[in-house]
ZAFIDO-789816 format. One record per residue (C-alpha): residue number from 1; x, y, z. Coordinates in pm, 1 decimal, padded with zeros to 6 digits. Layout:
# residues N
NUM/X/Y/Z
...
***
This chain:
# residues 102
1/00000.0/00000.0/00000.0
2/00130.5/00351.6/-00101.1
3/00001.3/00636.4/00114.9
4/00083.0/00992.8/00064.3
5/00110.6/01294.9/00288.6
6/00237.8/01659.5/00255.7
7/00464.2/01646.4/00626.7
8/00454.5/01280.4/00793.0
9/00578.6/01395.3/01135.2
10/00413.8/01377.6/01502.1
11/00084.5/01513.4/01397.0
12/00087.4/01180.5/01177.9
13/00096.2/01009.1/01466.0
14/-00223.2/01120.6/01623.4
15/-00505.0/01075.7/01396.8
16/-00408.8/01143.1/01022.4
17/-00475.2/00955.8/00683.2
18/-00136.7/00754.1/00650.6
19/-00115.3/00606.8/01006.1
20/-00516.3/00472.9/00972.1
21/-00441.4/00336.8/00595.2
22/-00120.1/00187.4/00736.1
23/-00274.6/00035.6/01029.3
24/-00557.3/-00080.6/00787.6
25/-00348.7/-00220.3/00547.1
26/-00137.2/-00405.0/00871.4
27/-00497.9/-00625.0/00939.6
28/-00451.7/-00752.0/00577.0
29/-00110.6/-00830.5/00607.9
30/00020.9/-00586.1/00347.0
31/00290.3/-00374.4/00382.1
32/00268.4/00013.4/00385.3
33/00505.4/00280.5/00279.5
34/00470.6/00666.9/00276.6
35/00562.6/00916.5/00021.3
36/00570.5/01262.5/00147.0
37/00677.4/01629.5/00115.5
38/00937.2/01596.7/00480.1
39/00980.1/01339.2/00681.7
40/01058.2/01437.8/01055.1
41/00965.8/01097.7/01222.7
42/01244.0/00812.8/01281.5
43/01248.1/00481.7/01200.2
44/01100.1/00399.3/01517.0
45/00850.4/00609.0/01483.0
46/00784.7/00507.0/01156.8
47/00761.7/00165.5/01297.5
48/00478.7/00214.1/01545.3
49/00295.7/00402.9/01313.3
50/00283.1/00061.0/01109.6
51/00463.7/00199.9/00856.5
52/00775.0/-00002.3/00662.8
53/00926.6/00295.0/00480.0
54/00903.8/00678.8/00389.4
55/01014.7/00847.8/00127.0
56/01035.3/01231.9/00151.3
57/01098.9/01478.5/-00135.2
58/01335.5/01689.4/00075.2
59/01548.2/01358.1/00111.9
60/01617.4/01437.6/-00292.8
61/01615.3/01803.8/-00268.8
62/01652.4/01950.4/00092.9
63/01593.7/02335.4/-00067.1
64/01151.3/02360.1/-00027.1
65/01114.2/02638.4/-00247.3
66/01327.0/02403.4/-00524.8
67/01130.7/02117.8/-00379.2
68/00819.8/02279.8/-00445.4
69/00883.1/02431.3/-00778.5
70/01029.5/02089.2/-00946.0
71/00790.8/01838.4/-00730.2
72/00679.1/01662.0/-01036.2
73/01015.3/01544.2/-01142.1
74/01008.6/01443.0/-00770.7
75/00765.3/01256.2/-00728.9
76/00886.9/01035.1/-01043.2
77/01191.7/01009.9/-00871.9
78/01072.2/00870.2/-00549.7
79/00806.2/00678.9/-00740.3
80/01079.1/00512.8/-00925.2
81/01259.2/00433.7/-00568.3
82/00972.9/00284.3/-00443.3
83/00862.6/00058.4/-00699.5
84/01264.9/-00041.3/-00749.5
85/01303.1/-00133.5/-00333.4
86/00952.3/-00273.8/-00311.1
87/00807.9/-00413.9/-00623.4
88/01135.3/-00622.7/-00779.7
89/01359.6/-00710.0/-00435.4
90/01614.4/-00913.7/-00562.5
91/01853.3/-01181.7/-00350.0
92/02094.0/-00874.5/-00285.4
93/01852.3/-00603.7/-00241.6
94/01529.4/-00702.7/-00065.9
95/01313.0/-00466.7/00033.5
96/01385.1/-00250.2/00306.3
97/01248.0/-00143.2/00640.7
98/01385.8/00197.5/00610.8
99/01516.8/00293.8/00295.2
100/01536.0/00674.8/00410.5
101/01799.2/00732.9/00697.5
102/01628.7/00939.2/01037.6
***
Protein backbone atom coordinates (compact mmCIF):
# COMPACT_ATOMS: atom_id res chain seq x y z
CA UNK A 1 0.00 0.00 0.00
CA UNK A 2 1.31 3.52 -1.01
CA UNK A 3 0.01 6.36 1.15
CA UNK A 4 0.83 9.93 0.64
CA UNK A 5 1.11 12.95 2.89
CA UNK A 6 2.38 16.59 2.56
CA UNK A 7 4.64 16.46 6.27
CA UNK A 8 4.54 12.80 7.93
CA UNK A 9 5.79 13.95 11.35
CA UNK A 10 4.14 13.78 15.02
CA UNK A 11 0.85 15.13 13.97
CA UNK A 12 0.87 11.80 11.78
CA UNK A 13 0.96 10.09 14.66
CA UNK A 14 -2.23 11.21 16.23
CA UNK A 15 -5.05 10.76 13.97
CA UNK A 16 -4.09 11.43 10.22
CA UNK A 17 -4.75 9.56 6.83
CA UNK A 18 -1.37 7.54 6.51
CA UNK A 19 -1.15 6.07 10.06
CA UNK A 20 -5.16 4.73 9.72
CA UNK A 21 -4.41 3.37 5.95
CA UNK A 22 -1.20 1.87 7.36
CA UNK A 23 -2.75 0.36 10.29
CA UNK A 24 -5.57 -0.81 7.88
CA UNK A 25 -3.49 -2.20 5.47
CA UNK A 26 -1.37 -4.05 8.71
CA UNK A 27 -4.98 -6.25 9.40
CA UNK A 28 -4.52 -7.52 5.77
CA UNK A 29 -1.11 -8.30 6.08
CA UNK A 30 0.21 -5.86 3.47
CA UNK A 31 2.90 -3.74 3.82
CA UNK A 32 2.68 0.13 3.85
CA UNK A 33 5.05 2.80 2.80
CA UNK A 34 4.71 6.67 2.77
CA UNK A 35 5.63 9.17 0.21
CA UNK A 36 5.71 12.62 1.47
CA UNK A 37 6.77 16.30 1.15
CA UNK A 38 9.37 15.97 4.80
CA UNK A 39 9.80 13.39 6.82
CA UNK A 40 10.58 14.38 10.55
CA UNK A 41 9.66 10.98 12.23
CA UNK A 42 12.44 8.13 12.81
CA UNK A 43 12.48 4.82 12.00
CA UNK A 44 11.00 3.99 15.17
CA UNK A 45 8.50 6.09 14.83
CA UNK A 46 7.85 5.07 11.57
CA UNK A 47 7.62 1.66 12.98
CA UNK A 48 4.79 2.14 15.45
CA UNK A 49 2.96 4.03 13.13
CA UNK A 50 2.83 0.61 11.10
CA UNK A 51 4.64 2.00 8.56
CA UNK A 52 7.75 -0.02 6.63
CA UNK A 53 9.27 2.95 4.80
CA UNK A 54 9.04 6.79 3.89
CA UNK A 55 10.15 8.48 1.27
CA UNK A 56 10.35 12.32 1.51
CA UNK A 57 10.99 14.78 -1.35
CA UNK A 58 13.35 16.89 0.75
CA UNK A 59 15.48 13.58 1.12
CA UNK A 60 16.17 14.38 -2.93
CA UNK A 61 16.15 18.04 -2.69
CA UNK A 62 16.52 19.50 0.93
CA UNK A 63 15.94 23.35 -0.67
CA UNK A 64 11.51 23.60 -0.27
CA UNK A 65 11.14 26.38 -2.47
CA UNK A 66 13.27 24.03 -5.25
CA UNK A 67 11.31 21.18 -3.79
CA UNK A 68 8.20 22.80 -4.45
CA UNK A 69 8.83 24.31 -7.78
CA UNK A 70 10.30 20.89 -9.46
CA UNK A 71 7.91 18.38 -7.30
CA UNK A 72 6.79 16.62 -10.36
CA UNK A 73 10.15 15.44 -11.42
CA UNK A 74 10.09 14.43 -7.71
CA UNK A 75 7.65 12.56 -7.29
CA UNK A 76 8.87 10.35 -10.43
CA UNK A 77 11.92 10.10 -8.72
CA UNK A 78 10.72 8.70 -5.50
CA UNK A 79 8.06 6.79 -7.40
CA UNK A 80 10.79 5.13 -9.25
CA UNK A 81 12.59 4.34 -5.68
CA UNK A 82 9.73 2.84 -4.43
CA UNK A 83 8.63 0.58 -7.00
CA UNK A 84 12.65 -0.41 -7.50
CA UNK A 85 13.03 -1.34 -3.33
CA UNK A 86 9.52 -2.74 -3.11
CA UNK A 87 8.08 -4.14 -6.23
CA UNK A 88 11.35 -6.23 -7.80
CA UNK A 89 13.60 -7.10 -4.35
CA UNK A 90 16.14 -9.14 -5.62
CA UNK A 91 18.53 -11.82 -3.50
CA UNK A 92 20.94 -8.74 -2.85
CA UNK A 93 18.52 -6.04 -2.42
CA UNK A 94 15.29 -7.03 -0.66
CA UNK A 95 13.13 -4.67 0.34
CA UNK A 96 13.85 -2.50 3.06
CA UNK A 97 12.48 -1.43 6.41
CA UNK A 98 13.86 1.98 6.11
CA UNK A 99 15.17 2.94 2.95
CA UNK A 100 15.36 6.75 4.10
CA UNK A 101 17.99 7.33 6.97
CA UNK A 102 16.29 9.39 10.38
Amino acid sequence: MITGEGSLDAQSLHGKAPVGVAHAAARAGVPTVAVCGRRSLTSAQLDRAGLAAAYALTDLEPDVARCLSDAGRLLEDVGAAVARDWLHPTPDRPSPAHPQGD
